[in-house]
C-alpha positions in Angstrom: 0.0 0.0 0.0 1.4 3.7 -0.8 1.9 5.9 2.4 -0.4 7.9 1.7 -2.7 5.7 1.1 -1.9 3.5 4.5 -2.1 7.0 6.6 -6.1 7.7 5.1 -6.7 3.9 6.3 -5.1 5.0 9.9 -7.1 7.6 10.0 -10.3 6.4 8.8 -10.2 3.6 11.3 -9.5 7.0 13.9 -12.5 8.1 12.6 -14.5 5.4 13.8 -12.7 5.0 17.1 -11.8 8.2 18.0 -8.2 10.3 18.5 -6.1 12.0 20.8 -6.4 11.9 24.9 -5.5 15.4 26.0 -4.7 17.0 28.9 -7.5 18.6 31.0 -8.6 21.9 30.1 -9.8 24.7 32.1 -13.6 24.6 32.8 -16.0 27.2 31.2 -19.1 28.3 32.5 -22.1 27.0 30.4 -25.3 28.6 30.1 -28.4 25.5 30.6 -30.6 26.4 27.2 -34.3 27.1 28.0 -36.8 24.6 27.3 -40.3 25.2 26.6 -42.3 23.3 28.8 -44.7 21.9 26.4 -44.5 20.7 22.9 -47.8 20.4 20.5 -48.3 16.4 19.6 -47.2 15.1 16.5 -49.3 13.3 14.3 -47.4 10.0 14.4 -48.0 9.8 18.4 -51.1 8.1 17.2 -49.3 6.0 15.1 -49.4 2.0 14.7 -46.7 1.0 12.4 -43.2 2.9 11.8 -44.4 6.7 11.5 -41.4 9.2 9.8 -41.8 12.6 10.6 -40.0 16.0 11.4 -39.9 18.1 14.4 -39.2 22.1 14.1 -36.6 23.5 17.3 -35.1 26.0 17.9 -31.5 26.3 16.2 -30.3 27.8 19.7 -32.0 26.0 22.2 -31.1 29.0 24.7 -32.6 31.6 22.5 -36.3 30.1 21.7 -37.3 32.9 19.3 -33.8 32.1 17.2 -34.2 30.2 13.5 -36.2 27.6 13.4 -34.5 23.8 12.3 -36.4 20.9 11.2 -34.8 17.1 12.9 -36.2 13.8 11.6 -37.0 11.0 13.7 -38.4 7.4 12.9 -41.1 6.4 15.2 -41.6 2.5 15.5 -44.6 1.7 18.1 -44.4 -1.3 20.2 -46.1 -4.6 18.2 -48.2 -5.1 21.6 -49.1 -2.6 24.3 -46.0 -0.6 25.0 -43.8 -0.9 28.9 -41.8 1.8 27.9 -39.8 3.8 24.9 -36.2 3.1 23.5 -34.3 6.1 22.3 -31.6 4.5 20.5 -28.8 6.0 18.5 -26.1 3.8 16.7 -23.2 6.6 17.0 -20.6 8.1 14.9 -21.5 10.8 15.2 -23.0 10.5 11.8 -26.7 10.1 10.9 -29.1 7.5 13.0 -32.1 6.7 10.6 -29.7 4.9 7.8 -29.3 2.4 10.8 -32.9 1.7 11.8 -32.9 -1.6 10.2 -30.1 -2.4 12.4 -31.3 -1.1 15.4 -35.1 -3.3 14.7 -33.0 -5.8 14.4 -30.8 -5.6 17.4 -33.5 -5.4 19.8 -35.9 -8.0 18.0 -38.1 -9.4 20.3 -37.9 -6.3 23.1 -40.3 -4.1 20.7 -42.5 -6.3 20.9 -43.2 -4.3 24.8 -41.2 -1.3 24.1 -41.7 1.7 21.7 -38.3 2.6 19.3 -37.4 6.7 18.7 -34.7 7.3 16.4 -33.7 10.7 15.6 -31.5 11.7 13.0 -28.9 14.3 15.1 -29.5 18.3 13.7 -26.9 18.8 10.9 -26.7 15.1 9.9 -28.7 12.8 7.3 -32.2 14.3 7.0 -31.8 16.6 10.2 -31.0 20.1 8.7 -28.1 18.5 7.1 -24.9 20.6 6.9 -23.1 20.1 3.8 -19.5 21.7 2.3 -19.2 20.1 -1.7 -15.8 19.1 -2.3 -14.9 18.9 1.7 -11.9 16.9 2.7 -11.2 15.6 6.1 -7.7 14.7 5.5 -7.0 18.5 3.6 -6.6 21.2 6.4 -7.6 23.9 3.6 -10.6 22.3 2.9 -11.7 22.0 6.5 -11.2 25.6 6.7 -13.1 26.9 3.6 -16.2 24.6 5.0 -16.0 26.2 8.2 -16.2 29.6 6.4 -18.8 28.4 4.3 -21.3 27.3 6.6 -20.4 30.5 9.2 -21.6 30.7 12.8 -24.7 29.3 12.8 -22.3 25.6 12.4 -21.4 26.1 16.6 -25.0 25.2 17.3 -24.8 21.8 15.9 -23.5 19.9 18.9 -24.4 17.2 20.9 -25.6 20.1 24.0 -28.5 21.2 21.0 -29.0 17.8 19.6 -30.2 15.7 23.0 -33.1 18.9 23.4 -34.0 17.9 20.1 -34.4 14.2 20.7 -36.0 14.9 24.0 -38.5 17.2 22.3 -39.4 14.3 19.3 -40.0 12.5 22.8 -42.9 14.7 24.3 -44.4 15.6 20.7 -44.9 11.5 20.6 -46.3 11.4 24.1 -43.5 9.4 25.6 -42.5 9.0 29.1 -39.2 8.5 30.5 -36.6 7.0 27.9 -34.4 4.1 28.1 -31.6 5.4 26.1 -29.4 2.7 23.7 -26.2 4.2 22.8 -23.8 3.0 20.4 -19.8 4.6 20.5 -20.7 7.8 20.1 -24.4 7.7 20.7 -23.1 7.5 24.7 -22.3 10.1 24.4 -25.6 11.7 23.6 -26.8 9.5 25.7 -24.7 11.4 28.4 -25.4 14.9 27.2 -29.3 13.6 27.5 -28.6 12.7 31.5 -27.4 16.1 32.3 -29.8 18.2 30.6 -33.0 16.1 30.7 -32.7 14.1 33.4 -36.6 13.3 34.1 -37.0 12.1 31.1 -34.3 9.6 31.5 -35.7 6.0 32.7 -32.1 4.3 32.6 -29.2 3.7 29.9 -27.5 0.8 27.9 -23.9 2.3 27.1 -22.2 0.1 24.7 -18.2 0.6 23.9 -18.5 4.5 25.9 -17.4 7.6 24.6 -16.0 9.4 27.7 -15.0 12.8 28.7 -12.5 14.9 30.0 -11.9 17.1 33.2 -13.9 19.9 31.2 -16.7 17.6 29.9 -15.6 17.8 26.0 -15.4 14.0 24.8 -11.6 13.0 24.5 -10.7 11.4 21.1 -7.6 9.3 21.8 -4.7 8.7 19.1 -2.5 6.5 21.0 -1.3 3.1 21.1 -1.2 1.2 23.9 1.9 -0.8 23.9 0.9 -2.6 26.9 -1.9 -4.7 25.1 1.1 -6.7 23.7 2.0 -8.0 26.9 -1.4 -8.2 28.3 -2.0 -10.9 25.3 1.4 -13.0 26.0 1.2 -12.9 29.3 -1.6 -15.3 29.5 -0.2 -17.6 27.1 2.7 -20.0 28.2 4.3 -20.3 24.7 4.6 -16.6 23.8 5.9 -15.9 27.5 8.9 -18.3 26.2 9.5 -16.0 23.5 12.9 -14.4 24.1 12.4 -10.5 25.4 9.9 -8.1 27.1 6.9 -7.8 24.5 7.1 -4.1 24.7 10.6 -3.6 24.4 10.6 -5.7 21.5 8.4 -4.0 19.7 10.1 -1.0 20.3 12.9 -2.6 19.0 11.2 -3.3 15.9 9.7 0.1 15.4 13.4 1.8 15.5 15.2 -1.2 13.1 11.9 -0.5 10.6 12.9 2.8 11.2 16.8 2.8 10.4 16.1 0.3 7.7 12.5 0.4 5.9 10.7 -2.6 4.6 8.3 -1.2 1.9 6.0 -4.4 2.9 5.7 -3.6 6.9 4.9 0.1 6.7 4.1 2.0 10.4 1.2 2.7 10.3 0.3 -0.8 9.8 2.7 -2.1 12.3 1.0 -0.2 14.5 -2.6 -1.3 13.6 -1.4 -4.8 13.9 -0.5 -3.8 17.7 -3.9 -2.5 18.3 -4.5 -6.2 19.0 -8.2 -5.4 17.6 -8.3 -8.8 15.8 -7.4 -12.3 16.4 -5.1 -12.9 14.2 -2.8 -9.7 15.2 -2.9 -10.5 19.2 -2.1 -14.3 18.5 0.8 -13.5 16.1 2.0 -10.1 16.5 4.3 -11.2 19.3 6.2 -13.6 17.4 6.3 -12.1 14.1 7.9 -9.2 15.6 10.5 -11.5 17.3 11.1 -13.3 14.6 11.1 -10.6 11.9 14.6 -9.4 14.2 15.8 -12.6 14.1 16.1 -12.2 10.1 13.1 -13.9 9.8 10.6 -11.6 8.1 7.8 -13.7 6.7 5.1 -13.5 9.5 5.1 -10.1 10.0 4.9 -9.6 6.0 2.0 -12.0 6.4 0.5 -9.8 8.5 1.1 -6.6 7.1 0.2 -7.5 3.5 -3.3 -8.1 5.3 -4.0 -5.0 6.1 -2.7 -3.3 2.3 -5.7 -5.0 1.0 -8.8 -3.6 3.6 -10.8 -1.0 1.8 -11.1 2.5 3.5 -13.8 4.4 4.4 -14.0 7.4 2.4 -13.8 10.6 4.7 -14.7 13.2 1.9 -17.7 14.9 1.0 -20.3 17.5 1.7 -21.9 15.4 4.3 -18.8 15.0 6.7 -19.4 18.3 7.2 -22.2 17.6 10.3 -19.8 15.1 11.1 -16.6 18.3 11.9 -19.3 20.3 13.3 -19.5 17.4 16.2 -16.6 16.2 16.5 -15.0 19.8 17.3 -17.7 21.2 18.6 -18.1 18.1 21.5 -14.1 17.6 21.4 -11.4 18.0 23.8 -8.0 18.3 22.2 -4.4 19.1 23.2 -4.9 22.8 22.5 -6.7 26.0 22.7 -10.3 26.4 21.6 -9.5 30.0 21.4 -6.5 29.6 19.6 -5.8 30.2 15.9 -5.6 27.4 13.6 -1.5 28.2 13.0 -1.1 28.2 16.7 -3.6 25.2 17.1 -1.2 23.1 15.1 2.1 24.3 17.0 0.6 23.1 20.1 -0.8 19.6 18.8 2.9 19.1 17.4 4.5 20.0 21.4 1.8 17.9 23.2 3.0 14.6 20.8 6.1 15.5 20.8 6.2 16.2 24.4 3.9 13.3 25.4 4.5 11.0 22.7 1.1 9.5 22.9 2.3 7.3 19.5 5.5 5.9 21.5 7.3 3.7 20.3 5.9 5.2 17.0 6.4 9.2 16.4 4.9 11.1 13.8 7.8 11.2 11.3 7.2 7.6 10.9 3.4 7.6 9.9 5.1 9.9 6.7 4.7 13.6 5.9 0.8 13.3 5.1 -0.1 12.5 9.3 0.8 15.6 10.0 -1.5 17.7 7.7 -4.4 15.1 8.4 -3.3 14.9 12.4 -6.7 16.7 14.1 -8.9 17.8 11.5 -10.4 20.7 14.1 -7.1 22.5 14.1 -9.1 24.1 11.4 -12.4 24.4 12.6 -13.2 27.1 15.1 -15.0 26.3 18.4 -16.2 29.9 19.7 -19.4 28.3 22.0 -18.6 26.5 24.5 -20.5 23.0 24.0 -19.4 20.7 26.8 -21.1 17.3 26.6 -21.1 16.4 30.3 -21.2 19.9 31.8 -18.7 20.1 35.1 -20.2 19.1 38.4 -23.1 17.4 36.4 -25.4 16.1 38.7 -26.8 12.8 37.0 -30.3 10.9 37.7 -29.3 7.7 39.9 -31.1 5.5 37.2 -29.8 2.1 36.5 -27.1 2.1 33.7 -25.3 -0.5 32.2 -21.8 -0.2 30.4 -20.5 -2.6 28.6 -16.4 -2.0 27.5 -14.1 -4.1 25.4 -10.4 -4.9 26.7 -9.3 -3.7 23.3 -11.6 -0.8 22.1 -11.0 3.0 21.9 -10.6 3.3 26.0 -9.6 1.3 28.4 -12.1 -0.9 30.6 -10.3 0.9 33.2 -10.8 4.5 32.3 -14.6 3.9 31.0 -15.4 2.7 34.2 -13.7 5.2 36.2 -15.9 7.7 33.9 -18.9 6.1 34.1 -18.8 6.7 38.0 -20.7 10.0 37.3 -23.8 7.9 36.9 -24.6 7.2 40.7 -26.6 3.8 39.5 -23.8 2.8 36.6 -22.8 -0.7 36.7 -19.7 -1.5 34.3 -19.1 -4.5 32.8 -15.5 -5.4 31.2 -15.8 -7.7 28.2 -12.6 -9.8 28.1 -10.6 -9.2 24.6 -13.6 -7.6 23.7 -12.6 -4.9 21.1 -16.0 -2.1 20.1 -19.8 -2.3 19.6 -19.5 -5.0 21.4 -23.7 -5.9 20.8 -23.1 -5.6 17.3 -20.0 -8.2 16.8 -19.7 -11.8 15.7 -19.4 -14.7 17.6 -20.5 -15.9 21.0 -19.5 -12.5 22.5 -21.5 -10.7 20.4 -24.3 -13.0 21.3 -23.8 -12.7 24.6 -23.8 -8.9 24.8 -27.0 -8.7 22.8 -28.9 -10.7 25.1 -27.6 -8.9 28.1 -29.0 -5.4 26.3 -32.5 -7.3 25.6 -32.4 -8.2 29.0 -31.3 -5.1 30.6 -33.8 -2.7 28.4 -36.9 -4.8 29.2 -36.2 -4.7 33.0 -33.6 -2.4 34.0 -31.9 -4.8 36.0 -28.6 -5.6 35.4 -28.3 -9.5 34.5 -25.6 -12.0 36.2 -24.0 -13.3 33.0 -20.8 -12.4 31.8 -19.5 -11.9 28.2 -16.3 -13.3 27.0 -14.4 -12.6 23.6 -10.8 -14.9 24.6 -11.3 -17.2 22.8 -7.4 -17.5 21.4 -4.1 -17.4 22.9 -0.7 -16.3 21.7 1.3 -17.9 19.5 5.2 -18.7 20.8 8.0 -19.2 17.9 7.4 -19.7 14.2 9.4 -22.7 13.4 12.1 -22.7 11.2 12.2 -26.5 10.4 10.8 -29.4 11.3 13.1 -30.4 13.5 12.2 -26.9 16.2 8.6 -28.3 16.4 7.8 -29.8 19.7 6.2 -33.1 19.0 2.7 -33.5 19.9 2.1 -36.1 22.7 0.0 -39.1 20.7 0.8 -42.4 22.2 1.5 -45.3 20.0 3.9 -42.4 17.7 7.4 -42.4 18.0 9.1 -39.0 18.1 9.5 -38.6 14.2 5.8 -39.1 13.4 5.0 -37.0 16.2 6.4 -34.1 14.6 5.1 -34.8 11.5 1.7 -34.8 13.1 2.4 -31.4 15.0 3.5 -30.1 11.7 -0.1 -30.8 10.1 -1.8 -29.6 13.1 0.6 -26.3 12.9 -0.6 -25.8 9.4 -4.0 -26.3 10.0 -4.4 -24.3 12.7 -2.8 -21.8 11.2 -5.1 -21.1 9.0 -8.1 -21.8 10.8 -7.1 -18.9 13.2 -7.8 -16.8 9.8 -11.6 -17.4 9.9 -11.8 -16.6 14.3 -15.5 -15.1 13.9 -14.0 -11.7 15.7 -11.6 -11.5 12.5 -12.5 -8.2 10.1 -9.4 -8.4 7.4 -8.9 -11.6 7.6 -12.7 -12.3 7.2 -12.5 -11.0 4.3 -9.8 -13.1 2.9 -10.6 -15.7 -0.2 -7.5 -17.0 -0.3 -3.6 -16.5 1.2 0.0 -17.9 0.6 1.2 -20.4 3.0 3.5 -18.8 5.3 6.5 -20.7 3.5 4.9 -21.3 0.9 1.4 -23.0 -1.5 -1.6 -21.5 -1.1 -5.2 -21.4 1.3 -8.2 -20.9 0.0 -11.5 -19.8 2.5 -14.3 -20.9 1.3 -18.1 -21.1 3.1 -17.3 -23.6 6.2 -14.6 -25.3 4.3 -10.4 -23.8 4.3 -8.5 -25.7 1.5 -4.8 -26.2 1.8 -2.7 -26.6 -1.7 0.7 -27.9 -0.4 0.7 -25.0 2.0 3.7 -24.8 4.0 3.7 -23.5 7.2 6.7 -25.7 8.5 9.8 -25.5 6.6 10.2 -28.2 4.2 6.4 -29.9 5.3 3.9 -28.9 3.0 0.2 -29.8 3.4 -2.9 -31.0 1.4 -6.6 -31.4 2.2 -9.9 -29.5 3.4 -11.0 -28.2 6.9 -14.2 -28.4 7.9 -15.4 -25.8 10.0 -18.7 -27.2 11.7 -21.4 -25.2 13.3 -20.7 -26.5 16.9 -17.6 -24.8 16.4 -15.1 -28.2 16.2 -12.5 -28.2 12.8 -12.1 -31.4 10.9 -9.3 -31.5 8.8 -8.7 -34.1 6.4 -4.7 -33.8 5.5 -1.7 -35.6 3.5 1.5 -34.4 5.1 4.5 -34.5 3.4 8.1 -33.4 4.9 10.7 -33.7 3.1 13.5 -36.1 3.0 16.1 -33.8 4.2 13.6 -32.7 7.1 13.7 -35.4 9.2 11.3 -37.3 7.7 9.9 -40.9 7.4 12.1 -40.7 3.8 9.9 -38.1 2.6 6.8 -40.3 2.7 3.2 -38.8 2.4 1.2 -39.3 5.8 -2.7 -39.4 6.1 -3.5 -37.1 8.8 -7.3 -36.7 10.1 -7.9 -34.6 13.2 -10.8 -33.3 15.0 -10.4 -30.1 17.4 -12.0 -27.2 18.7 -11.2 -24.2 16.5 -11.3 -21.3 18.8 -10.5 -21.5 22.4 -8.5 -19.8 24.9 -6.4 -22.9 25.6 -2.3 -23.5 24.6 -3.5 -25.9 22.3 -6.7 -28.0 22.8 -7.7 -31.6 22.9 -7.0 -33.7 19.2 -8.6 -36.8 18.1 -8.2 -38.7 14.6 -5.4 -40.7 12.9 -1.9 -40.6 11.6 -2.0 -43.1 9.0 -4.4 -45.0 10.0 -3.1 -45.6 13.6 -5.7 -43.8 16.3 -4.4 -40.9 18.1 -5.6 -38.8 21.1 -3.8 -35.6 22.1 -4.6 -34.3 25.7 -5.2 -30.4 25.8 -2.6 -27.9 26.9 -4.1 -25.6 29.1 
């Protein structure tokens, strides 16, 4: 992938997860807008089936005679007599109606009993949209001449304005208190709702939570978080063998990449890779990195070449415009909201350079375009004060439930220790978990969906716990046969027995591409061996074309993936003569295992030839 190419894919996956943690900023006084205290009913209050409509506020929520905006909602009424009312928004902050379908779906059988308000935010989708043709995210100029173009009236569209909006849709439909469904960055509507209409707040399902800082702007963090690395090989017994500290490795890594480049392991990849935010990267990242400075380059290459082929996001035109407006307007950033854009900049440049949030990576490294595309609201000015959470907030004690990934945008840690301004907030931490946690594959995602059914319906908080670990990390990539620890099957002798764990290597290997929590790699149709042939995903079925994983052992045959979630492989092993082997012979292999598990290696039944074997778990 070109650098410039690999730093709009960095940011595009900031976009969606958010950028820089900054240091606290003083707090501003902030004027509480005035609300009317009744609003005419709307006609779809009387509504059976989905009702669209619009809603005309006030553009300044403190100023009622001020221009007048029109917000769109989608009213769905519950399929039987109605418990309560969902207000649900999916995040972004981008538009909310787009993801109705999503939302129905997600909550399924709880609208049978409860009522579903979605409102497009003011200045998004079909809410007043602002739009800037031609805008650029990644183009400071262009930022700036939308910012001109739209003019003052843009301050208003923040997420202090937006929640009177939404709560206004609520009493033109009649409702009562909400339960409030936030997504990302719907939480932190969700938050600004609590603080500024907190009777009409019933309770609040906060999935992967946007947070805020000392003065109640949401932080965006660009960091990496070097620590994940030895978070993941700590609790595996095979990467804690690798030679080194995780971290310091890695940093090793970063500074030999950076005295001598490898056009096919680019920064800003290596650093995605070390976001841990899929399988694949937290079981290998570890050992690729060791062994790429051991002169052995092919894993991390593996790995890397991944990530040149994952579409971006594009993050131009007119519509990202509500999207700025937002994100600078709600924002806390390392510098001055009164500041110039020219002076802006110097002071993003000293706070990384001063903090190195990026560490081991700096900004040199991600290439010349990071640091025009850095913090696109150096360019955008912020003259209102629009805190989200308002300083000193004093929040309903309804119940809330969090629910935060170990590997999403914050820290279980610091989203629980924000969350504490909810007096009835109960956090739960998601093991390996990574962001929308409701929304994701697998068991996980299964599990955290019916814990928001649950939780919506009866606002209490339920005793299971979600679990994404379902992997652990991988120890050395083997060099030859001969380096591969023989699996224990009795009735082997030690030469078959690495023949066997050399089939088993190889499958494995590439069942670990299709891990439901995968996104790259589950997009993957086929891939080179590591040392060579080729592996080709198909629907429930991986087949390996004398893919070599093992020096010198290539591999043939289909894996079946079934639904309980075992892989049956089907194999013809063949080292070769100089590898230790059984004289180059071909050996039948058939094994039976269970694909994804947070075990060293798990339980293996089949054959080896013909002769049964049985291979006792590693835990």
């Amino acid at each position: 992938m070109r650098p410039k190419a690999l730093v709009t894919t960095l940011m595009t996956a900031l976009v969606s997860t958010g950028l820089a943690v900054s240091p606290p900023l003083p707090a501003t006084a902030v004027t509480t807008p005035r609300t009317s205290a009744s609003v005419p009913p709307h006609e779809c209050a009387g509504a059976s089936v989905r009702c669209d409509g619009t809603l005309a506020v006030p553009l300044d929520w403190g100023d009622p005679a001020s221009e007048r905006i029109e917000v769109a909602f989608a009213w769905v009424p519950a399929a039987k007599e109605a418990t309560g009312t969902i207000l649900a928004n999916p995040g972004g902050p981008l538009p909310a109606l787009p993801d109705v379908p999503r939302l129905t779906g997600t909550l399924g059988p709880v609208l049978d009993r409860m009522n579903l308000l979605v409102v497009d935010p003011r200045g998004l989708g079909e809410s007043s949209p602002l739009l800037c043709p031609g805008l650029k995210l990644t183009e400071p100029e262009s930022v700036a001449a939308c910012a001109a173009h739209l003019g003052p009236r843009s301050r208003f569209f923040t997420a202090d304005q937006a929640v009177q909006d939404m709560d206004a849709v609520r009493r033109a439909l009649g409702a009562g208190p909400v339960t409030f469904y936030g997504n990302s960055y719907g939480t932190a509507y969700a938050q600004a709702y609590a603080a500024r209409r907190p009777k009409g707040l019933a309770a609040a399902f906060l999935d992967s939570a946007t947070i805020t800082g000392p003065d109640g702007h949401v932080l965006w963090p660009m960091r990496f978080l070097p620590e994940r690395l030895s978070f993941v090989c700590g609790r595996s017994r095979a990467c804690r063998e690798l030679p080194g500290d995780p971290e310091r490795t890695y940093a090793r890594l970063v500074a030999h990449l950076r005295a001598r480049p490898d056009p096919e392991v680019p920064p800003p990849a290596l650093m995605s890779m070390g976001r841990m935010t899929e399988p694949v990267f937290g079981r290998e990242v570890n050992a690729a990195a060791t062994a790429y400075l051991s002169g052995d380059p092919a894993p991390l290459r593996r790995l890397a070449g991944v990530l040149s082929g994952v579409p971006s996001q594009p993050i131009e035109g007119a519509e990202w415009a509500g999207y700025l407006a937002y994100r600078c307007g709600d924002g806390s950033f390392p510098f001055d909201r009164d500041a110039g854009p020219a002076e802006r900049q110097a002071q993003l440049e000293r706070y990384f350079a001063r903090e190195r949030p990026l560490a081991p990576f700096t900004l040199a490294d991600l290439g010349p375009d990071a640091r025009s595309g850095l913090e696109f609201c150096v360019n955008w000015p912020t003259p209102r004060p629009a805190p989200v959470l308002p300083p000193h907030s004093d929040l309903p004690a309804v119940p809330v439930l969090v629910a935060g990934g170990d590997f999403d945008t914050h820290t279980p840690a610091e989203v629980a220790r924000a969350m504490r301004v909810f007096p009835g907030a109960t956090f739960v931490r998601v093991p390996f978990g990574t962001h929308s946690l409701a929304w994701g594959p697998g068991a996980a995602g299964e599990c955290v969906l019916a814990m928001l059914r649950s939780f919506v319906l009866d606002h209490r908080v339920p005793r299971t716990r979600c679990d994404a670990e379902n992997y652990r990390a991988s120890g050395a990539f083997p060099r030859s046969l001969g380096e591969l620890a023989p699996l224990p099957a009795p009735g082997l002798d030690v030469e078959r027995q690495r023949v066997l764990a050399a089939g088993y290597a190889t499958a494995a290997d590439a069942v670990a591409r299709r891990n439901p929590y995968n996104l790259a790699h589950g997009r993957l149709t086929e891939q080179a061996g590591l040392r060579g042939g080729k592996v080709t995903f198909g629907s429930g079925s991986i087949d390996l074309d004398e893919a070599a994983f093992v020096p010198g052992v290539t591999v043939t045959g289909r894996i079946t993936l079934r639904p309980e979630g075992k892989a049956a492989a089907s194999l013809t092993v063949s080292p070769s003569a100089s590898d230790g082997g059984a004289e180059g012979r071909v050996h039948r292999v058939e094994l039976v295992w269970e694909a994804f598990t947070a075990r060293e290696r798990p339980a293996l039944s089949g054959s080896f030839d013909g002769t049964p074997v049985k291979v006792p778990e590693r835990t």
